[in-house]
Structure formats: structure tokens, C-alpha cells
DSSP file (Angstrom, degrees, kcal/mol; ACC not computed):
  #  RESIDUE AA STRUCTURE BP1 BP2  ACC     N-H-->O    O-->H-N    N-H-->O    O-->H-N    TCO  KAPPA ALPHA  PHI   PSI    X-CA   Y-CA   Z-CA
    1    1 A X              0   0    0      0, 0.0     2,-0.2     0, 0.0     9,-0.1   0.000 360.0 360.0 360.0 112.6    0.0    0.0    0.0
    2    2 A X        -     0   0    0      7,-0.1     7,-2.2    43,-0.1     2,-0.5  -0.413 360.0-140.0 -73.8 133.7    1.5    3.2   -0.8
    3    3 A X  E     -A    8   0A   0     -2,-0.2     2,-0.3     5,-0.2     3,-0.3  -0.775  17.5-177.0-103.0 141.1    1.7    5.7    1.9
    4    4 A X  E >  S-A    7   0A   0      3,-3.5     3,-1.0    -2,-0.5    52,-0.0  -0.961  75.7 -25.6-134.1 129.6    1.0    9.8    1.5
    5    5 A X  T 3  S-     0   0    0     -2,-0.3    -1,-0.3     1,-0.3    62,-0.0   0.888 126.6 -51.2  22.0  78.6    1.6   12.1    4.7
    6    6 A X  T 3  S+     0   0    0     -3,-0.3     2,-0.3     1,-0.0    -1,-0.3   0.741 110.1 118.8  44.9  40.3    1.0    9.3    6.8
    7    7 A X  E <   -A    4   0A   0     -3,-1.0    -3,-3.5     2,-0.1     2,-0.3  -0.870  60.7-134.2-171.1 115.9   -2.8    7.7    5.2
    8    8 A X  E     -A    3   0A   0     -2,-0.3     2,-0.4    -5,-0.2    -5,-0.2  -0.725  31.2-160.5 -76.5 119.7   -2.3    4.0    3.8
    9    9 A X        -     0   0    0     -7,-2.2    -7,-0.1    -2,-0.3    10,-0.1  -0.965  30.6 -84.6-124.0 149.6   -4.5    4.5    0.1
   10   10 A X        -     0   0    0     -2,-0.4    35,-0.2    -9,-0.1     3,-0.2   0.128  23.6-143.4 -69.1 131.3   -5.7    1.5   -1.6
   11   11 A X  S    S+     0   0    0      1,-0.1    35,-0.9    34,-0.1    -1,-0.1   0.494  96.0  35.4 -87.2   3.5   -3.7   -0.6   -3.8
   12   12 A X  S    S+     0   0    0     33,-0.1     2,-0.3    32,-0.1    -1,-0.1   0.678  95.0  94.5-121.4   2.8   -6.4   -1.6   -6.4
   13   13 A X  S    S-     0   0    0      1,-0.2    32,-1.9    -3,-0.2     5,-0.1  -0.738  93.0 -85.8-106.1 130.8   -8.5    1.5   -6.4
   14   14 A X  B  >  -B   44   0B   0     -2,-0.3     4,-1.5    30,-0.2    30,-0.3   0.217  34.6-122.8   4.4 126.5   -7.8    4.2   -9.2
   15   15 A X  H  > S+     0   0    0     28,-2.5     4,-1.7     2,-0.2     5,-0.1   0.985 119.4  50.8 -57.7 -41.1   -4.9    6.7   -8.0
   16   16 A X  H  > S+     0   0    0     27,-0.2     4,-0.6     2,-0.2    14,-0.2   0.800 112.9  45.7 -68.6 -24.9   -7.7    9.6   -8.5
   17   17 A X  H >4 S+     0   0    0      2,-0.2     3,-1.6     1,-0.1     4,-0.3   0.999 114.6  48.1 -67.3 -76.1  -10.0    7.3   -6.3
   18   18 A X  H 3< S+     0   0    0     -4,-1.5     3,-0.3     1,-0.3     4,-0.2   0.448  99.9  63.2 -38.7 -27.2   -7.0    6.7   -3.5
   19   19 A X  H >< S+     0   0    0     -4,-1.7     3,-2.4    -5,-0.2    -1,-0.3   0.924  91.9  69.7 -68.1 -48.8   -6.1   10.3   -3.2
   20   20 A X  T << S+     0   0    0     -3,-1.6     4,-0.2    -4,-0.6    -2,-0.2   0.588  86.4  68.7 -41.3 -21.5   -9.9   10.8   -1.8
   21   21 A X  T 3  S+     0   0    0     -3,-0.3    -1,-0.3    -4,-0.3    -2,-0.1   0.875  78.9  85.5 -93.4 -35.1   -8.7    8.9    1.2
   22   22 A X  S X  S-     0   0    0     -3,-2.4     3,-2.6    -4,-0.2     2,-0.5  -0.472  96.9-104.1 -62.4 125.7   -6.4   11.9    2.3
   23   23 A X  T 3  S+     0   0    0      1,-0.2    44,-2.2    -2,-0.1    47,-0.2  -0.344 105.2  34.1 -50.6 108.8   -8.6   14.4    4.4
   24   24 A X  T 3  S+     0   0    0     -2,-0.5     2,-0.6    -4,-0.2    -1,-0.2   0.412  96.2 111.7 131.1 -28.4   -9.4   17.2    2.4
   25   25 A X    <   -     0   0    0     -3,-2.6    -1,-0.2    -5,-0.2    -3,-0.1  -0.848  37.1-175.0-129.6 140.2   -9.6   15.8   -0.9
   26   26 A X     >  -     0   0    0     -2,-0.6     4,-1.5    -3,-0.1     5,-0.2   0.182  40.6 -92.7-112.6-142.6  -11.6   15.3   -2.9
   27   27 A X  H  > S+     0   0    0      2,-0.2     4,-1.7     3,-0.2     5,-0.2   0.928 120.6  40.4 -62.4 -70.0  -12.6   13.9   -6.3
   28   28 A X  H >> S+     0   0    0      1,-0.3     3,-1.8     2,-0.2     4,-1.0   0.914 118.6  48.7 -58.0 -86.8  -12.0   17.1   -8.5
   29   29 A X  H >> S+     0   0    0      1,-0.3     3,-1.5     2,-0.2     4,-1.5   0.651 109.6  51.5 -22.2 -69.1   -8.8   17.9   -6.5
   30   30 A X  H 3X S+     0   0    0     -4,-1.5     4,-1.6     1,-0.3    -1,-0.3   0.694 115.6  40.6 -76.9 -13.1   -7.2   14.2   -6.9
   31   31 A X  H <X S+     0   0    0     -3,-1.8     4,-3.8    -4,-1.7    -1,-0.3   0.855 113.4  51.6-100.0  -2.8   -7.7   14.1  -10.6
   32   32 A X  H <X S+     0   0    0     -3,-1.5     4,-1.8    -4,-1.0    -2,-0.2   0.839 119.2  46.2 -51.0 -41.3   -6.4   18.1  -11.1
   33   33 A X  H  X S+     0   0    0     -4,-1.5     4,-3.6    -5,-0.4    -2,-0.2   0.920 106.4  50.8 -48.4 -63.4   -3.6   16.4   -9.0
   34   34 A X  H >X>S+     0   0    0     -4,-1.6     4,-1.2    -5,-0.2     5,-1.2   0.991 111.6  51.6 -41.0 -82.6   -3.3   13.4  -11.1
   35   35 A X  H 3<5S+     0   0    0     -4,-3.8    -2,-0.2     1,-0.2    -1,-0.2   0.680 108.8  48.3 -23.6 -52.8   -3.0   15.9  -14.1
   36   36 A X  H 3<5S+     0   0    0     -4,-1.8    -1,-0.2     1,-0.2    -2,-0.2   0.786 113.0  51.0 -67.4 -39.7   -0.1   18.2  -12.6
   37   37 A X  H <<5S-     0   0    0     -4,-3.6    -2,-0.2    -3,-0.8    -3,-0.2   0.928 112.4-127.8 -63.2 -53.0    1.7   15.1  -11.8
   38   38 A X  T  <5 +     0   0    0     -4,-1.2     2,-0.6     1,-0.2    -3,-0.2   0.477  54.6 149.5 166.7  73.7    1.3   13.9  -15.3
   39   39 A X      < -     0   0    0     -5,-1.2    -1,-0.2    -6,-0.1    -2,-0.1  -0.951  52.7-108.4-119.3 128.6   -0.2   10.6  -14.3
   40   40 A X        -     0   0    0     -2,-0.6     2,-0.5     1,-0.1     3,-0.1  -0.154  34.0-127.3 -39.0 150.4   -3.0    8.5  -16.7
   41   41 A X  S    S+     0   0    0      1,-0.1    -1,-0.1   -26,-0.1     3,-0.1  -0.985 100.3  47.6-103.1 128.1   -6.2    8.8  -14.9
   42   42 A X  S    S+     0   0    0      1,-0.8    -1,-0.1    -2,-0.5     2,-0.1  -0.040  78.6 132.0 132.8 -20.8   -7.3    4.9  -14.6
   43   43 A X        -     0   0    0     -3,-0.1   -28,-2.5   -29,-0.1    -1,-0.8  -0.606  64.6-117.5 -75.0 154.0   -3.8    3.8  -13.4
   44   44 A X  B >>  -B   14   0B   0    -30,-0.3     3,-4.1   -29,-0.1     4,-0.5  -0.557  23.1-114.8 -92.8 125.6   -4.1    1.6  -10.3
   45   45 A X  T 34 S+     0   0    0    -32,-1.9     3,-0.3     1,-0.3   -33,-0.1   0.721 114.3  62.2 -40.5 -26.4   -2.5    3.2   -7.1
   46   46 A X  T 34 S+     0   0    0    -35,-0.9    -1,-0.3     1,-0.2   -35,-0.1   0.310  90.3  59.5 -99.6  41.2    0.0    0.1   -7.3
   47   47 A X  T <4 S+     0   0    0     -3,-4.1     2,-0.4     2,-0.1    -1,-0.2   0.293  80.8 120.6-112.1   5.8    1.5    0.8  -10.6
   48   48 A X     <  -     0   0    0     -4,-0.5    -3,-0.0    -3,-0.3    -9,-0.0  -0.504  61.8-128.4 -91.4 136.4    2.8    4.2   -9.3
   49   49 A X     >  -     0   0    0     -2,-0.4     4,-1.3     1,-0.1     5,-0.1  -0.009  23.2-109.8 -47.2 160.9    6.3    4.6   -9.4
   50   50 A X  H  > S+     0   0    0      1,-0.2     4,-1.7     2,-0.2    -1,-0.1   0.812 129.9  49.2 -74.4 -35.9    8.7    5.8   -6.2
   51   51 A X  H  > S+     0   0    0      2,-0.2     4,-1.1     3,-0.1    -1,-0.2   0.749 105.5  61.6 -78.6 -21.8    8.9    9.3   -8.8
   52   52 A X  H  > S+     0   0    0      2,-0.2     4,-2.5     3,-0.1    -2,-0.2   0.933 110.6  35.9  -4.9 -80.2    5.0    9.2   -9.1
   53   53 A X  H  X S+     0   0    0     -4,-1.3     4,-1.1     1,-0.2    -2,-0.2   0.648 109.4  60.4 -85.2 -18.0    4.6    9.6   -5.7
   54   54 A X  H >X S+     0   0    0     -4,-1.7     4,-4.4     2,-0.1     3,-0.7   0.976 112.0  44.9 -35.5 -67.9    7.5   12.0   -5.2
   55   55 A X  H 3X S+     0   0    0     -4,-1.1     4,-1.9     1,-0.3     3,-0.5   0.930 115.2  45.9 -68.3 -71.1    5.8   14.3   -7.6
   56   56 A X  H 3X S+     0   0    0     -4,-2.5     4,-2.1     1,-0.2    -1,-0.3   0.712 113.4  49.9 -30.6 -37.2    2.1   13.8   -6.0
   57   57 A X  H <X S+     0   0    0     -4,-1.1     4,-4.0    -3,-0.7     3,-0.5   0.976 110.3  48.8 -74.5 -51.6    3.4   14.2   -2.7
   58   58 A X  H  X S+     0   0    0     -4,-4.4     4,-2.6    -3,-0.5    -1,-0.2   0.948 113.3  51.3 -37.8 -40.2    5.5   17.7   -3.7
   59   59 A X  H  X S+     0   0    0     -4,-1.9     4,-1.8    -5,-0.3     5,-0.3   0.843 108.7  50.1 -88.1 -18.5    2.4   18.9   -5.2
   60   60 A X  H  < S+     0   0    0     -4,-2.1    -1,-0.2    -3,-0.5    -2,-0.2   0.551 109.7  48.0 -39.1 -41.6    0.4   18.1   -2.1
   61   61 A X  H  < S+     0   0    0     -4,-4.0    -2,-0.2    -5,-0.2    -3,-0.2   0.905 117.5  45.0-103.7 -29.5    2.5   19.8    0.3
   62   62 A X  H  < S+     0   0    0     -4,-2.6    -2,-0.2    -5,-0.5    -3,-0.1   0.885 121.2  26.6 -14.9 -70.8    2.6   23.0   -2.1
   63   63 A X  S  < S+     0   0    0     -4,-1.8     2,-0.5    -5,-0.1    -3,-0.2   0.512 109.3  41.5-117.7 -13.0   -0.4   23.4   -2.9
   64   64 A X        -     0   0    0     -5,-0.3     2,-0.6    -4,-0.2    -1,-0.1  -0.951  62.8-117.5-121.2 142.5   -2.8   22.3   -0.9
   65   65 A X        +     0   0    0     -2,-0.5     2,-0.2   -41,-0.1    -4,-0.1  -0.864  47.4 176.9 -74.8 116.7   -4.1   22.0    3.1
   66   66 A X    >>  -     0   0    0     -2,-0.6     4,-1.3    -6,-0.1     3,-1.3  -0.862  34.9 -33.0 -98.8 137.3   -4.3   18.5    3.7
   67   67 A X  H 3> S+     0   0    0    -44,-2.2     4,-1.1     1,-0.3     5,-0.1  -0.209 124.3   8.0  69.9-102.1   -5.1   15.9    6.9
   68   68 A X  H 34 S+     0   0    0     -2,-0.2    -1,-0.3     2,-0.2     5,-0.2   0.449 125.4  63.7-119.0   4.4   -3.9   17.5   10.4
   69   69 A X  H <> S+     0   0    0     -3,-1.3     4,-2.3     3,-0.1     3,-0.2   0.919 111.2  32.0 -64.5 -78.0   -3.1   20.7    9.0
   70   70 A X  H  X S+     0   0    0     -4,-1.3     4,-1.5   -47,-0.2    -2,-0.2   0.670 115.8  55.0 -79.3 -10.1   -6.6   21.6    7.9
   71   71 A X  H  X S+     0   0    0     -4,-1.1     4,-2.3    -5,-0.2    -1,-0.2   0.687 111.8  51.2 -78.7  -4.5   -8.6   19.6   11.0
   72   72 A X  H  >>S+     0   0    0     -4,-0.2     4,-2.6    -3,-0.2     5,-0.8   0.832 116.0  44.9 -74.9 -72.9   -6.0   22.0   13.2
   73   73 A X  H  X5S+     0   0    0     -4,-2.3     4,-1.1    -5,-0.2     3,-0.3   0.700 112.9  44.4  -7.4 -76.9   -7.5   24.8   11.0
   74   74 A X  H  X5S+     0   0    0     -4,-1.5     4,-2.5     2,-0.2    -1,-0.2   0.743 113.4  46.8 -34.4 -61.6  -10.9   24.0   11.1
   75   75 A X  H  X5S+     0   0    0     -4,-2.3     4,-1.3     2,-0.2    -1,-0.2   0.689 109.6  57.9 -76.3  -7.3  -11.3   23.4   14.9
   76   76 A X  H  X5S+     0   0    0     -4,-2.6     4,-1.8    -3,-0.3    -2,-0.2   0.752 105.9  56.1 -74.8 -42.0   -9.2   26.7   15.3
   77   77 A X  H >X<S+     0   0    0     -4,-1.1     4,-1.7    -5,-0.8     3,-0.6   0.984 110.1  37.9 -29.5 -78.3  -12.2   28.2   13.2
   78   78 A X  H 3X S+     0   0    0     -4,-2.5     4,-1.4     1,-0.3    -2,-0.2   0.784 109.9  64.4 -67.9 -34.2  -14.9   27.2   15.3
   79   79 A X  H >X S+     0   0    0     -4,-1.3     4,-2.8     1,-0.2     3,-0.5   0.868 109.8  40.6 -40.2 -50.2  -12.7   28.0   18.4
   80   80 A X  H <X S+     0   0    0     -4,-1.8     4,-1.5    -3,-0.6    -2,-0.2   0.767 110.2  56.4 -83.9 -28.2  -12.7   31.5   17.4
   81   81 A X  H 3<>S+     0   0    0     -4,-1.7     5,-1.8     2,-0.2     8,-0.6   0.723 111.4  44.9 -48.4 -39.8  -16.1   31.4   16.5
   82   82 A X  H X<5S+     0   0    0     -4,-1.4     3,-1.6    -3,-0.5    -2,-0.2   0.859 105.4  59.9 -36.2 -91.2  -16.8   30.2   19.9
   83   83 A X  H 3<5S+     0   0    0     -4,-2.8    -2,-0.2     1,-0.3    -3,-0.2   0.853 107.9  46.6 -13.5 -88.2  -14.5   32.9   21.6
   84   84 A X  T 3<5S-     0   0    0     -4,-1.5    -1,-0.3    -5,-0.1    -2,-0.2   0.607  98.2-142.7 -44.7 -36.2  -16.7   35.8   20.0
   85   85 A X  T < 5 +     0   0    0     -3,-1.6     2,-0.2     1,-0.2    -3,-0.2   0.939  43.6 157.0  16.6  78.7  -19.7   34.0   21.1
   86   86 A X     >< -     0   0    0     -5,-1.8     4,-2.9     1,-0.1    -1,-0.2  -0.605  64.0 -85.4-106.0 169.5  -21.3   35.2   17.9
   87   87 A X  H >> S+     0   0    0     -2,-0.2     3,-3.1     2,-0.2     4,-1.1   0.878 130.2  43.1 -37.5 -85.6  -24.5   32.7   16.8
   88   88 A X  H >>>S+     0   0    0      1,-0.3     4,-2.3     2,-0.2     3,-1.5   0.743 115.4  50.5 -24.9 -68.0  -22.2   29.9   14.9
   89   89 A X  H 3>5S+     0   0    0     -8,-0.6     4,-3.1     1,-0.2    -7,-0.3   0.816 116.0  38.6 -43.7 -54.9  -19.9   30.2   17.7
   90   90 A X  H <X5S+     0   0    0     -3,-3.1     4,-1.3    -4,-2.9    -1,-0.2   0.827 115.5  51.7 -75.4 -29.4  -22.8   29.7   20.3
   91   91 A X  H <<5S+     0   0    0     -3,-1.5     4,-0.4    -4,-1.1     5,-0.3   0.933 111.1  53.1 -73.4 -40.1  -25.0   26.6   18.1
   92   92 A X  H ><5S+     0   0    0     -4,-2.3     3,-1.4    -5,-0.2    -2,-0.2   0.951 109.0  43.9 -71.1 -29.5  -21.4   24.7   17.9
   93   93 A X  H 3<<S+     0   0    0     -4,-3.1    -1,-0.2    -5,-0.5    -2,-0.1   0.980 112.7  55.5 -71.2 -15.8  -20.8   24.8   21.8
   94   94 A X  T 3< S-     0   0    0     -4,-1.3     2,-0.9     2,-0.1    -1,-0.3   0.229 107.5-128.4 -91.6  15.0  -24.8   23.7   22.2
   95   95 A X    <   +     0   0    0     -3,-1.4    -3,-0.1    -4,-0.4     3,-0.1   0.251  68.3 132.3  80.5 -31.3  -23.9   20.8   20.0
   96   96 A X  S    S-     0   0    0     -2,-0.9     2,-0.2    -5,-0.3    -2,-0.1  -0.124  73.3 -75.5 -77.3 151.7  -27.5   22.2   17.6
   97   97 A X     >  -     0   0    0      1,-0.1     4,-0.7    -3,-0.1     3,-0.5  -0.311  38.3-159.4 -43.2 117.6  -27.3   22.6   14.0
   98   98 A X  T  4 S+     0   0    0      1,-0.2   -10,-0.1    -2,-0.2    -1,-0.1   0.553  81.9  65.2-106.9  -7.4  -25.2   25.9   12.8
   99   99 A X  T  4 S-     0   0    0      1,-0.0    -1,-0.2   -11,-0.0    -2,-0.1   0.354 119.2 -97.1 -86.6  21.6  -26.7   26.3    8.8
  100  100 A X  T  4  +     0   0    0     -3,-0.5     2,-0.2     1,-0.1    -2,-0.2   0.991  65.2 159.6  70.6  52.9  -30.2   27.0   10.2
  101  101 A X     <  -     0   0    0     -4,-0.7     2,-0.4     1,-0.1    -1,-0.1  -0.678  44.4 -85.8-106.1-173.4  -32.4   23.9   10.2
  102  102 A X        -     0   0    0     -2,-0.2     4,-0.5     1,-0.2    -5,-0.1  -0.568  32.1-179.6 -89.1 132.3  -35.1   23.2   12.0
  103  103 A X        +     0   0    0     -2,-0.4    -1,-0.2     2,-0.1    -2,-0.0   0.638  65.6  83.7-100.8  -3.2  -35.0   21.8   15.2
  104  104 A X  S    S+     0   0    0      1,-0.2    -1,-0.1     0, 0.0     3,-0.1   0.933 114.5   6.4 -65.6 -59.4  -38.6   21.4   16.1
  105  105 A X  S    S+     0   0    0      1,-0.1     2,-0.2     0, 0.0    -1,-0.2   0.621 129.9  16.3-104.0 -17.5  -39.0   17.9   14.2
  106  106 A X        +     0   0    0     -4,-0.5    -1,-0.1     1,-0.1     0, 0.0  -0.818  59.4 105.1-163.9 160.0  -35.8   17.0   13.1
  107  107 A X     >  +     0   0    0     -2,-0.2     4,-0.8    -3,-0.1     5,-0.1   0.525  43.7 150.8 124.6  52.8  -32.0   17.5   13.4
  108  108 A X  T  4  +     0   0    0      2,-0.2     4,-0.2     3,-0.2    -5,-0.0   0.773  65.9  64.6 -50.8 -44.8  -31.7   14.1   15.5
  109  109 A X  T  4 S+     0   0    0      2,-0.2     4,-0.1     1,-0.1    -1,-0.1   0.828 109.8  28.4 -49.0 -64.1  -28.3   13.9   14.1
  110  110 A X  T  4 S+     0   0    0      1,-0.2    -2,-0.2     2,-0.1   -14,-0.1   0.905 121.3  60.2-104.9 -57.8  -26.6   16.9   15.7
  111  111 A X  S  < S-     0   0    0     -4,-0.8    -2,-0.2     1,-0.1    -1,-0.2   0.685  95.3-145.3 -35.0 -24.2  -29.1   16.5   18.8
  112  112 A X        -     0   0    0     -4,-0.2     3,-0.2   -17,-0.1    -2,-0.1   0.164  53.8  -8.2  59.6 165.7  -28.0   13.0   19.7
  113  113 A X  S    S-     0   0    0      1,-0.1     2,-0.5    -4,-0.1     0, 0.0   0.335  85.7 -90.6  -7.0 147.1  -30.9   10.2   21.2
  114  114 A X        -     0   0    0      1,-0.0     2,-0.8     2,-0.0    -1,-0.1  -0.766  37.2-154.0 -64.6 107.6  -34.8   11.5   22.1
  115  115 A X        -     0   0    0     -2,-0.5     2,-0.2    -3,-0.2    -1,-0.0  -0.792  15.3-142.1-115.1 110.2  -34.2   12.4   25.6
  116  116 A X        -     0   0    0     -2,-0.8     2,-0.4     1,-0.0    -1,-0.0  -0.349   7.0-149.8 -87.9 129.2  -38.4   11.8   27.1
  117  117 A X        -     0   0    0     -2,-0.2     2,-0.3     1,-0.0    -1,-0.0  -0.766  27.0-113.1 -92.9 147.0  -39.8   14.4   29.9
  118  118 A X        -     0   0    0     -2,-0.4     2,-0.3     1,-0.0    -1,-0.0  -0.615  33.0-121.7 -78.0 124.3  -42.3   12.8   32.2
  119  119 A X        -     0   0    0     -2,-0.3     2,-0.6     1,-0.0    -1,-0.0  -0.646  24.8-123.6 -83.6 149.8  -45.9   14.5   31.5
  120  120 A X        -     0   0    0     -2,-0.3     2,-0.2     1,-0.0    -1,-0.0  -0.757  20.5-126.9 -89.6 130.9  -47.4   16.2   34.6
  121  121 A X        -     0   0    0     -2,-0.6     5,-0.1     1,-0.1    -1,-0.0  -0.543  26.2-111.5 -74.0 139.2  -50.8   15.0   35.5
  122  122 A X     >  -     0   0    0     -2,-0.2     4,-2.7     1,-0.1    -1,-0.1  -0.201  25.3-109.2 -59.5 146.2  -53.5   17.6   36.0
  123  123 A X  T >4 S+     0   0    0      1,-0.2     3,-1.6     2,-0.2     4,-0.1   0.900 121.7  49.1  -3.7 -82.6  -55.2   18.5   39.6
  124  124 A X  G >4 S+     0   0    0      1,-0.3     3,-4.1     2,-0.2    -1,-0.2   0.860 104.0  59.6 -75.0 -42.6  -58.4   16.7   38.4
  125  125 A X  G 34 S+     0   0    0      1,-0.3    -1,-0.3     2,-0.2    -2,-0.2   0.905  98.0  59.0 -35.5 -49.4  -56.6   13.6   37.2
  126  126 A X  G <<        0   0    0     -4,-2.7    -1,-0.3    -3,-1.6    -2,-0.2   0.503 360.0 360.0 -70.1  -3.7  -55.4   13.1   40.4
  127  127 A X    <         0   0    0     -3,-4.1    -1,-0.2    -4,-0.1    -2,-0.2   0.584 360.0 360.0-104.0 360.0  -58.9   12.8   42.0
């Protein structure tokens, strides 16, 4: 299995498919990648060469944020978002959805399990 910054990608899978596996990229990046390297799109991640994967890797750490780089990034994002206490900032520390959905019926996801309140019985019930 050939390895890139540390992420084992698939030896039988497409190189442009097997770049996907690196955080960060995706289809359109790995075959723009594939292209700058000047690799066939269709060759199988083990036919690449030790100079294959030189070049991919050079053009990786160039040009793009990859892997622990960009989740450092990201969560530094949201930290700051946080910080500020601006809305985003305040839906990511409450766990609730931050694009605006609805929470009334749905958003299970970001809400975690149905957590059931006990109904109170009326006065009258109770006689």
C-alpha cells in the first residue's frame, strides 16, 4: 500500500479514487492532482512509481491544506467562532445545528438520542 503524509490509500483502487482517502480531498482535486503530476487517470495506485509519488506528494505539500493541518485549522475556526460568542460560535458549543435547520422535528443527528420528559398530571386527574 502506498503511503502519503502518513494515510495507507488502496492498492487496487484508481490513484484519482485513493487520493480521496487523504482528508481534504476530494474527487475534483485528486484528478487536477493526477493531471499536474502527469499521471494516466485509470492507473491503479499500485503501478505508481517511487517518482509518481514524489511528484504527488511535492504537489500536495505546495499546494494544498491537507489531513492534520486543515482539522488544526478548522477546529481553530470554530474555536474562534466560539470565543466571539457570535450565533455559529454559540450553536457549535450547544452541539445544535449551525446552517439554520429546523429543530422542532428533526436535526436528530446533531441532537443525539430522544431524551423523554415525564408529563405532569392535572389536579383533576389526580382525584
Amino acid at each position: 500500500m502506498p503511503r502519503l503524509l502518513g494515510v495507507d490509500i488502496p492498492n487496487e483502487k484508481r490513484v484519482e479514487i485513493s487520493l480521496t482517502y487523504l482528508y481534504g480531498v476530494g474527487r475534483k482535486t485528486a484528478v487536477d492532482i493526477c493531471e499536474e503530476a502527469g499521471i494516466k487517470l485509470g492507473t491503479r495506485a499500485k503501478d505508481l512509481t517511487e517518482d509518481e509519488l514524489s511528484r504527488i506528494l511535492s504537489i500536495l505539500e505546495k499546494s494544498y491544506i491537507i489531513e492534520g493541518q486543515l482539522r488544526r485549522q478548522i477546529a481553530q475556526n470554530i474555536t474562534r467562532l466560539k470565543k466571539i460568542a457570535c450565533y455559529r460560535g454559540i450553536r457549535h458549543g450547544r452541539n445544535l445545528p449551525v446552517r439554520g435547520q429546523n429543530t422542532r422535528n428533526n436535526g436528530r443527528t446533531r441532537k443525539g438520542k430522544k431524551k423523554t420528559v415525564a408529563v405532569k398530571k392535572s389536579v383533576k386527574a389526580m382525584r
